[in-house]
N, CA, C and O atoms as a GROMACS GRO file, in nm:
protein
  400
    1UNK      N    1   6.237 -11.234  -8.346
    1UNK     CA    2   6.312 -11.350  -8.306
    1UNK      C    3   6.449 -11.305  -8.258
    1UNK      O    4   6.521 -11.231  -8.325
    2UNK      N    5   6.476 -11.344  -8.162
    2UNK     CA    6   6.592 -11.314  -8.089
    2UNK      C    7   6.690 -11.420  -8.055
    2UNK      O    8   6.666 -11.521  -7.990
    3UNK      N    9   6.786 -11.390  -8.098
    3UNK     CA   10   6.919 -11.483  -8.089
    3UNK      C   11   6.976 -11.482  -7.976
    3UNK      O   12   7.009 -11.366  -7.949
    4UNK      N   13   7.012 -11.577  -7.871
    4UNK     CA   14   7.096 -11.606  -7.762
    4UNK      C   15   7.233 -11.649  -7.838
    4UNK      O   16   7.261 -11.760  -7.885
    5UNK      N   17   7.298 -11.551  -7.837
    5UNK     CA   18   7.464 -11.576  -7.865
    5UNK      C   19   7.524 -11.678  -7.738
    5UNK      O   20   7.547 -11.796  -7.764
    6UNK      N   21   7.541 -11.637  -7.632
    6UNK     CA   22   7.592 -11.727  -7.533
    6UNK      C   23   7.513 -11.866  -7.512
    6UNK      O   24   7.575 -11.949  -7.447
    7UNK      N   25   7.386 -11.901  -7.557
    7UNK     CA   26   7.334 -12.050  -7.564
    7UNK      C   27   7.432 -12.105  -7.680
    7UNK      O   28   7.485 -12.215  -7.661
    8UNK      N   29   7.459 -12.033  -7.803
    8UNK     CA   30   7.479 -12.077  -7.934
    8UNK      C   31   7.571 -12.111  -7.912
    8UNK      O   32   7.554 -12.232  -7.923
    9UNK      N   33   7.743 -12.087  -7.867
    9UNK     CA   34   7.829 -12.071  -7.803
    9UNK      C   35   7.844 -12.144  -7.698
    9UNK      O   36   7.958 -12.182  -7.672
   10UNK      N   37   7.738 -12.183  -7.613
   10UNK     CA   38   7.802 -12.291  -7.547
   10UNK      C   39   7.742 -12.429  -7.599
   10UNK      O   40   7.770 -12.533  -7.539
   11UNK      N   41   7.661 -12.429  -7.710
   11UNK     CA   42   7.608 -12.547  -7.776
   11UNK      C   43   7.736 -12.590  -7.872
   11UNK      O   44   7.763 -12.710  -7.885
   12UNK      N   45   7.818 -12.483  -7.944
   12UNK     CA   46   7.921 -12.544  -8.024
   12UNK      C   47   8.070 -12.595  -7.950
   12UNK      O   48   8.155 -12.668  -8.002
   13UNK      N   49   8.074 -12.538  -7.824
   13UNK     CA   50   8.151 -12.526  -7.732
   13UNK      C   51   8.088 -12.743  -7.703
   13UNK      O   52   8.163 -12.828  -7.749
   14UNK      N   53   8.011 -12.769  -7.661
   14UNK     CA   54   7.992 -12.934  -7.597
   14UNK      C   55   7.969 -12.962  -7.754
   14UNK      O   56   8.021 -13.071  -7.775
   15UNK      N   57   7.917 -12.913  -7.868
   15UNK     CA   58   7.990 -13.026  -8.033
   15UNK      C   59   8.150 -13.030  -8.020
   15UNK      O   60   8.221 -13.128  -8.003
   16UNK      N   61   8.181 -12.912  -8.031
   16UNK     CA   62   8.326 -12.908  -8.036
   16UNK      C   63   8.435 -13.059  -7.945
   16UNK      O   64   8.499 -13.157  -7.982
   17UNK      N   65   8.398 -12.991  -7.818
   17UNK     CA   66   8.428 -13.110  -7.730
   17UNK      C   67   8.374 -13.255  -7.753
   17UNK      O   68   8.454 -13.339  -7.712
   18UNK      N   69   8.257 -13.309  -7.810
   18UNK     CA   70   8.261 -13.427  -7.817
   18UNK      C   71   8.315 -13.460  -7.962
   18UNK      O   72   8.346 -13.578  -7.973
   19UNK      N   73   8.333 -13.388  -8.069
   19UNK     CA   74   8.407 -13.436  -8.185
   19UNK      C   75   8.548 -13.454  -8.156
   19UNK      O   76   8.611 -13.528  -8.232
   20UNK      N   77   8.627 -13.383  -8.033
   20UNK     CA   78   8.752 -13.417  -7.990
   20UNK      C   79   8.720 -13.552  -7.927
   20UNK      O   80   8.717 -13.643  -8.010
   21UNK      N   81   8.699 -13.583  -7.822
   21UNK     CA   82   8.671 -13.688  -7.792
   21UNK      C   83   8.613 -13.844  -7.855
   21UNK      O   84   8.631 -13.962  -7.825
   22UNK      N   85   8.546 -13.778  -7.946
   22UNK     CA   86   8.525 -13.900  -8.037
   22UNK      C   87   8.663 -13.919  -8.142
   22UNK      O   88   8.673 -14.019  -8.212
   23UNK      N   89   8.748 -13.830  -8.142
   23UNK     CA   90   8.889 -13.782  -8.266
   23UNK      C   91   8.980 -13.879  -8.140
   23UNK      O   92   9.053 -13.970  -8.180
   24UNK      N   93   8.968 -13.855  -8.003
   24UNK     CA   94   9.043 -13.940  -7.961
   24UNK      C   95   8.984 -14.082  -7.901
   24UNK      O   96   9.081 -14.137  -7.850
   25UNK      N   97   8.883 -14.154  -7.885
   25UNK     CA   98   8.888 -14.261  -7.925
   25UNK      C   99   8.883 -14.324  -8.017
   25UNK      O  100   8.854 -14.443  -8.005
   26UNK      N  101   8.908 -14.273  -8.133
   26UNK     CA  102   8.926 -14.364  -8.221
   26UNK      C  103   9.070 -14.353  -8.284
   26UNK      O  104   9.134 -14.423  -8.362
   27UNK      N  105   9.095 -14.223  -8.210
   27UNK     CA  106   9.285 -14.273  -8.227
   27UNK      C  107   9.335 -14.371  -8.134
   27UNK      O  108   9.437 -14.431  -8.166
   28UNK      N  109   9.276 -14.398  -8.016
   28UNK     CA  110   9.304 -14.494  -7.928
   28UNK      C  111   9.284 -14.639  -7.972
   28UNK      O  112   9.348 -14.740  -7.941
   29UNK      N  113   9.141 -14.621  -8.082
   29UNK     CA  114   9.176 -14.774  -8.123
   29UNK      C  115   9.269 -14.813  -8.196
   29UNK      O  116   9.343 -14.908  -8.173
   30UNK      N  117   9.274 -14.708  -8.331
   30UNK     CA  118   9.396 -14.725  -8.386
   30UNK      C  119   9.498 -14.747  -8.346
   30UNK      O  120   9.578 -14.829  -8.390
   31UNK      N  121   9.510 -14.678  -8.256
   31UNK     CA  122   9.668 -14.698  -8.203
   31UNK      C  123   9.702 -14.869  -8.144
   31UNK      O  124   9.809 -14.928  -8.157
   32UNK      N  125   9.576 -14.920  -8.079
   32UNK     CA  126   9.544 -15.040  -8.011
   32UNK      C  127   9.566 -15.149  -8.114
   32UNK      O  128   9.638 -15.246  -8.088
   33UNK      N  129   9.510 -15.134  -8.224
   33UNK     CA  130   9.550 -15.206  -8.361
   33UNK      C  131   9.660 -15.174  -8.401
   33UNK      O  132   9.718 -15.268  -8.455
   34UNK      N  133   9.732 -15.050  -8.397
   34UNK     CA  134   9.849 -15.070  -8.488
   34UNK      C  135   9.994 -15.143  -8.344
   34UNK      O  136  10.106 -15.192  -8.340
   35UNK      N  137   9.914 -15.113  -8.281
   35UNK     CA  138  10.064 -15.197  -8.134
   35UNK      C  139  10.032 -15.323  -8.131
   35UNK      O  140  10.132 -15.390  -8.103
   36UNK      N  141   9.920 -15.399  -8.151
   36UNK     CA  142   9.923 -15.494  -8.170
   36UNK      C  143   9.950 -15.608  -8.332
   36UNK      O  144   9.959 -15.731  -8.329
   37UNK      N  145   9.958 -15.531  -8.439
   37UNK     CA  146  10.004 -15.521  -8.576
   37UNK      C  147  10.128 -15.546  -8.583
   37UNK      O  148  10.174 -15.628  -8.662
   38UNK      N  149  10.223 -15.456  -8.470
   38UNK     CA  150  10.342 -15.389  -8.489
   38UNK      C  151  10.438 -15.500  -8.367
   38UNK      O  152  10.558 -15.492  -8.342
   39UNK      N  153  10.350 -15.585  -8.318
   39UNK     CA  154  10.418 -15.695  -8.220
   39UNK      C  155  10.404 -15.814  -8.273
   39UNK      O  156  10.476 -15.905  -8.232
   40UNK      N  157  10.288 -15.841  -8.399
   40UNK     CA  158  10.274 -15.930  -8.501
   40UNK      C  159  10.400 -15.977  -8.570
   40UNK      O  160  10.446 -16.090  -8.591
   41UNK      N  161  10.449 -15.829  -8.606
   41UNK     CA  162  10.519 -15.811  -8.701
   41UNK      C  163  10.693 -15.790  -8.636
   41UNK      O  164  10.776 -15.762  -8.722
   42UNK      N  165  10.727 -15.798  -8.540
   42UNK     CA  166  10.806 -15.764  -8.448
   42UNK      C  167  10.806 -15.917  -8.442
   42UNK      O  168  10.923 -15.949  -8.464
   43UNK      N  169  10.732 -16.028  -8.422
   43UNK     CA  170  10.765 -16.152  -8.380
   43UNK      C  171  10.783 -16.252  -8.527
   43UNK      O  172  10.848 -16.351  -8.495
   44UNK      N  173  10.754 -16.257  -8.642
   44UNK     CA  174  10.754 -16.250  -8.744
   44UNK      C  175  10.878 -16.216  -8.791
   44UNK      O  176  10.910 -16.290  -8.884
   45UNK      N  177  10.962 -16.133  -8.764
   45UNK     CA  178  11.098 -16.043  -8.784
   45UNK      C  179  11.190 -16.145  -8.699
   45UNK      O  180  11.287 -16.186  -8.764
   46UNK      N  181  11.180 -16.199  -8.555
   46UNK     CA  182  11.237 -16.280  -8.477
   46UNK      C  183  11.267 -16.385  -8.540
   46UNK      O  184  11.377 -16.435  -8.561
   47UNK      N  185  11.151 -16.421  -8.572
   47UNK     CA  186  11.168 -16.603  -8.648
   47UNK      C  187  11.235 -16.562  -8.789
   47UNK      O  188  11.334 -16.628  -8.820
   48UNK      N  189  11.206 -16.489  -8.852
   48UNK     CA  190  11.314 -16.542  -9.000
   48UNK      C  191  11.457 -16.482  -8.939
   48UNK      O  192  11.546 -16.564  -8.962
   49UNK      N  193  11.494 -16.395  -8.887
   49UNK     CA  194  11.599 -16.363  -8.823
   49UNK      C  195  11.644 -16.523  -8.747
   49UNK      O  196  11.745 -16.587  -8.778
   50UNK      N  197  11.575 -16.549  -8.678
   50UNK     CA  198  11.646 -16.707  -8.618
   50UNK      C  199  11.661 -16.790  -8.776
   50UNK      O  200  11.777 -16.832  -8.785
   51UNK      N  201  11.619 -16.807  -8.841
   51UNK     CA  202  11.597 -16.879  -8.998
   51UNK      C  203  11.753 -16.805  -9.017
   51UNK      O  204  11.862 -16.836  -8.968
   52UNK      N  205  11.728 -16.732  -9.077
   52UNK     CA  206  11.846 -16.657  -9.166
   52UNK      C  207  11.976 -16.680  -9.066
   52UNK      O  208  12.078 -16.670  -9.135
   53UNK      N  209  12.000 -16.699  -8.966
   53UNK     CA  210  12.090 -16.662  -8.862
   53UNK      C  211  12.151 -16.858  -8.889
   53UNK      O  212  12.250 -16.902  -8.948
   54UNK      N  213  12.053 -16.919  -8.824
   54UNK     CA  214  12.029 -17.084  -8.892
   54UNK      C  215  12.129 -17.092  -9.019
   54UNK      O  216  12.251 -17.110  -9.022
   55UNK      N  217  12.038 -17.073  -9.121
   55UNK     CA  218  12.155 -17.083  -9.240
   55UNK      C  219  12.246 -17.007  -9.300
   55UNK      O  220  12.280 -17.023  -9.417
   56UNK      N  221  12.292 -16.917  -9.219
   56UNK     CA  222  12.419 -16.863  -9.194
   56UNK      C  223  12.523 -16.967  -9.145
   56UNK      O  224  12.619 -17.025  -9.196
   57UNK      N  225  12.471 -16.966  -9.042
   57UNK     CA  226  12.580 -17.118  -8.952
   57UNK      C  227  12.613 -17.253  -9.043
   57UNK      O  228  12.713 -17.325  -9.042
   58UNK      N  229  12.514 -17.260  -9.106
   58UNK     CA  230  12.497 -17.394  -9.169
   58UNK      C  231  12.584 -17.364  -9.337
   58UNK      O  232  12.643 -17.450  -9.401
   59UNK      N  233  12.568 -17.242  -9.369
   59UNK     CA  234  12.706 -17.221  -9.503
   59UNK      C  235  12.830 -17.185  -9.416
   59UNK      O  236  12.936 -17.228  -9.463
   60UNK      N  237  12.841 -17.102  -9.276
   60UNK     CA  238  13.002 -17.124  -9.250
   60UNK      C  239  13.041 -17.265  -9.264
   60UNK      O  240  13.138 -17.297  -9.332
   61UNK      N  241  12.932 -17.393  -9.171
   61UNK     CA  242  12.984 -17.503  -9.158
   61UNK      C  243  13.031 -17.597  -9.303
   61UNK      O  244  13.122 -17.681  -9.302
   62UNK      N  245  12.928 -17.551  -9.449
   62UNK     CA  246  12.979 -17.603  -9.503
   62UNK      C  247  13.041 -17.548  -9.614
   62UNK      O  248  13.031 -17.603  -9.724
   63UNK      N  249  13.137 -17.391  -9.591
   63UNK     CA  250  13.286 -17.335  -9.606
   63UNK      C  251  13.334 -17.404  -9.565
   63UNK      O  252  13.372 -17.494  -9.641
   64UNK      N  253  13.371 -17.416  -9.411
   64UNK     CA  254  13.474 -17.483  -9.371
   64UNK      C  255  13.513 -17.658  -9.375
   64UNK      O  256  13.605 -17.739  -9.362
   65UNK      N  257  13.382 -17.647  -9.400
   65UNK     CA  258  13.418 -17.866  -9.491
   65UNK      C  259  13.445 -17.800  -9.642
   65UNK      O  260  13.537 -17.878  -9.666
   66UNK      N  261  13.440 -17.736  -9.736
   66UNK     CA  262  13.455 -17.742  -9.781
   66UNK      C  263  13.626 -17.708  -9.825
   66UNK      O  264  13.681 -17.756  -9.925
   67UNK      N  265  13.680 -17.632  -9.745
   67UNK     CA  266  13.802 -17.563  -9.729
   67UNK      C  267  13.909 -17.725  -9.662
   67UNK      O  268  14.022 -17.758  -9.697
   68UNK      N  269  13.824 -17.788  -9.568
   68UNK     CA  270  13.899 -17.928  -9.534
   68UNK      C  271  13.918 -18.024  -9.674
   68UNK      O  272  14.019 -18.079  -9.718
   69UNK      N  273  13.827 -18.021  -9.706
   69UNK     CA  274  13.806 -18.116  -9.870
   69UNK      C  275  13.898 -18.020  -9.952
   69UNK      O  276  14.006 -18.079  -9.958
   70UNK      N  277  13.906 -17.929 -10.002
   70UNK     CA  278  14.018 -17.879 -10.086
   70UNK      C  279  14.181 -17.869 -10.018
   70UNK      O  280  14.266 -17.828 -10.097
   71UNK      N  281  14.229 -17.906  -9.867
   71UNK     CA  282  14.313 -17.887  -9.882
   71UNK      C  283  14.415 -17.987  -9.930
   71UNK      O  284  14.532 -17.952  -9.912
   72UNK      N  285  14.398 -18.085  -9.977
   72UNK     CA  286  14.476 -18.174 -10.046
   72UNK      C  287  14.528 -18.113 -10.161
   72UNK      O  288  14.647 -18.111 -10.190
   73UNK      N  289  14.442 -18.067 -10.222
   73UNK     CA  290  14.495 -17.969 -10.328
   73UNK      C  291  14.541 -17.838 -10.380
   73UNK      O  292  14.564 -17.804 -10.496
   74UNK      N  293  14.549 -17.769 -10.266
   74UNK     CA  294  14.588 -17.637 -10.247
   74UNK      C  295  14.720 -17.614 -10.332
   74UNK      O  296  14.716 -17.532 -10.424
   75UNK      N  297  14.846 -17.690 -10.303
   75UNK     CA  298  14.958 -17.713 -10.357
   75UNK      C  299  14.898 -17.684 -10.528
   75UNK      O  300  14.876 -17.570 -10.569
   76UNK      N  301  14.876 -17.815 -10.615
   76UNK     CA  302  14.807 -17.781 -10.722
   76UNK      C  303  14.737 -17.679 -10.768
   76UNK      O  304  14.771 -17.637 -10.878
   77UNK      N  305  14.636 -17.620 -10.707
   77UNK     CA  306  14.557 -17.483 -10.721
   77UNK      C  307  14.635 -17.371 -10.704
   77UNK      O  308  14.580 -17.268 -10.743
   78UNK      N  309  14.734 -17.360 -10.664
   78UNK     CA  310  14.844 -17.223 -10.666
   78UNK      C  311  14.963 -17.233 -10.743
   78UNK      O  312  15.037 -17.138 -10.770
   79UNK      N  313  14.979 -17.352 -10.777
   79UNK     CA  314  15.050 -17.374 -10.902
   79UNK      C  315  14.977 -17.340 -11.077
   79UNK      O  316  15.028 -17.282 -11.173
   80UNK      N  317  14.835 -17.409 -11.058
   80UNK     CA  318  14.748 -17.334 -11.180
   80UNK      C  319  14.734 -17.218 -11.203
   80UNK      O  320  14.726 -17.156 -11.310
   81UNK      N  321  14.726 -17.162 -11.019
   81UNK     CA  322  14.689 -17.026 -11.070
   81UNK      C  323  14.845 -16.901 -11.076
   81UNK      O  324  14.861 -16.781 -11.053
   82UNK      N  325  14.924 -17.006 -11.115
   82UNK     CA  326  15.068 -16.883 -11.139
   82UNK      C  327  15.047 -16.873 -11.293
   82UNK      O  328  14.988 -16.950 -11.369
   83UNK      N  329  15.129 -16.725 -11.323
   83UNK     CA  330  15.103 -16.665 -11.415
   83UNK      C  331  15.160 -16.786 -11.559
   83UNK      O  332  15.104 -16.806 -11.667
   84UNK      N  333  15.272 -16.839 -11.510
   84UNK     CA  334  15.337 -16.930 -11.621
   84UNK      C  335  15.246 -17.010 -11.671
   84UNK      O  336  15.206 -17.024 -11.786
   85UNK      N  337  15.204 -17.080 -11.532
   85UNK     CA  338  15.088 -17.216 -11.596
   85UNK      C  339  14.984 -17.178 -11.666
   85UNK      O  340  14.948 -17.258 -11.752
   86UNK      N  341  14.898 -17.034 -11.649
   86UNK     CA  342  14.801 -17.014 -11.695
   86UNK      C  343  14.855 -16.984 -11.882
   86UNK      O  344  14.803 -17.022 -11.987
   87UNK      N  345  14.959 -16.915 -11.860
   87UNK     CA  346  15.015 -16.912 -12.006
   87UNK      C  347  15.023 -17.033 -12.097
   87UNK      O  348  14.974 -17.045 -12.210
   88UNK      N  349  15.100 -17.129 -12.023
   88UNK     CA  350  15.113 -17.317 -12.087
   88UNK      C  351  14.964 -17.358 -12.106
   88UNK      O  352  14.929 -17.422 -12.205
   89UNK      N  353  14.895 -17.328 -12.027
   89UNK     CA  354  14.719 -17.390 -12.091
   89UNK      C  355  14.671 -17.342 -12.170
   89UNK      O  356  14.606 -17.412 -12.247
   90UNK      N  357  14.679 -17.199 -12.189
   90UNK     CA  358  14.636 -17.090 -12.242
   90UNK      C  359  14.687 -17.152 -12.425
   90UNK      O  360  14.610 -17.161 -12.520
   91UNK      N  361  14.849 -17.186 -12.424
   91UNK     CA  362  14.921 -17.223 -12.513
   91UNK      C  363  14.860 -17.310 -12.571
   91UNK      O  364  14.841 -17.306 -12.693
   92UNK      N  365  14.804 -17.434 -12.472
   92UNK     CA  366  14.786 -17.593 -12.531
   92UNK      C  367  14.675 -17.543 -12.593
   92UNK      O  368  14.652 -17.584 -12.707
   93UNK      N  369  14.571 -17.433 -12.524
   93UNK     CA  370  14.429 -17.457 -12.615
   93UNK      C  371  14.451 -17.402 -12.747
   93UNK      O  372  14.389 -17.446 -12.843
   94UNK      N  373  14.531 -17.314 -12.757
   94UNK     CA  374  14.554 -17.232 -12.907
   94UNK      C  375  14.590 -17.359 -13.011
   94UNK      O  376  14.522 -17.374 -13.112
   95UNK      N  377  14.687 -17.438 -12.984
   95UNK     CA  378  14.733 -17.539 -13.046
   95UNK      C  379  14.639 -17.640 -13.083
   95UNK      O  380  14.655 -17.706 -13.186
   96UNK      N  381  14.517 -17.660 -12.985
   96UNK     CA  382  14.437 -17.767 -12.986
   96UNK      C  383  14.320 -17.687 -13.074
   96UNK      O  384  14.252 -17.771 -13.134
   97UNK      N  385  14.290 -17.593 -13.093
   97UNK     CA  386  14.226 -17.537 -13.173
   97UNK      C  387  14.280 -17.517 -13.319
   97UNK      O  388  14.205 -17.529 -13.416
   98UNK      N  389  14.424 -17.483 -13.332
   98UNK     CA  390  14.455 -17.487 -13.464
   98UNK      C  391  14.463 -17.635 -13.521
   98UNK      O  392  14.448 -17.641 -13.643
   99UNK      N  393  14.480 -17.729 -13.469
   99UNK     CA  394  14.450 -17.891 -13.479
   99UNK      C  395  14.347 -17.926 -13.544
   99UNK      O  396  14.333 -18.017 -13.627
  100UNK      N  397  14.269 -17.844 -13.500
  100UNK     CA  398  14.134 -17.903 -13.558
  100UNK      C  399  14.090 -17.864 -13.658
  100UNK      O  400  13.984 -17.911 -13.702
   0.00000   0.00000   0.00000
């Protein structure tokens, strides 16, 4: 029995080649699934980004009502928060506790 080296050789030579070829279409599908996965997910990212962006705007707007509504009292609130006054409250509660 006699062996043909060059048949054998060019038989692993066309396996060889179609296991590449089959290695790249099915990276092609993959790839086909993951670009279309990856534009899923890319548009998905858009919309809560518009969301999040949304109620962003909607707490500046209601900072700044809220900053209109406190300024009547600003005067008062920087008077509480000086060091004296906090001492005089600080005072009354000690007193109102030994009271009791």
């Amino acid at each position: 029995m006699q062996l043909d080296y060059g048949l054998i050789g060019a038989w692993l030579l066309v396996v060889g080649v179609l296991a590449i070829a089959f290695e790249g279409a099915l990276a092609a599908v993959w790839s086909v699934r993951l670009s279309k996965r990856a534009r899923l997910v890319q548009e998905e990212l858009l919309v809560e980004r518009g969301r999040i962006e949304a109620d962003i705007e909607r707490l500046r707007l209601a900072l700044a009502e809220t900053e209109v509504l406190w300024q009547p009292y600003g005067r008062l609130l920087r008077w509480l928060r000086h060091p004296i006054a906090i001492a005089l409250l600080q005072s009354y509660a000690r007193r109102r506790v030994r009271v009791r």
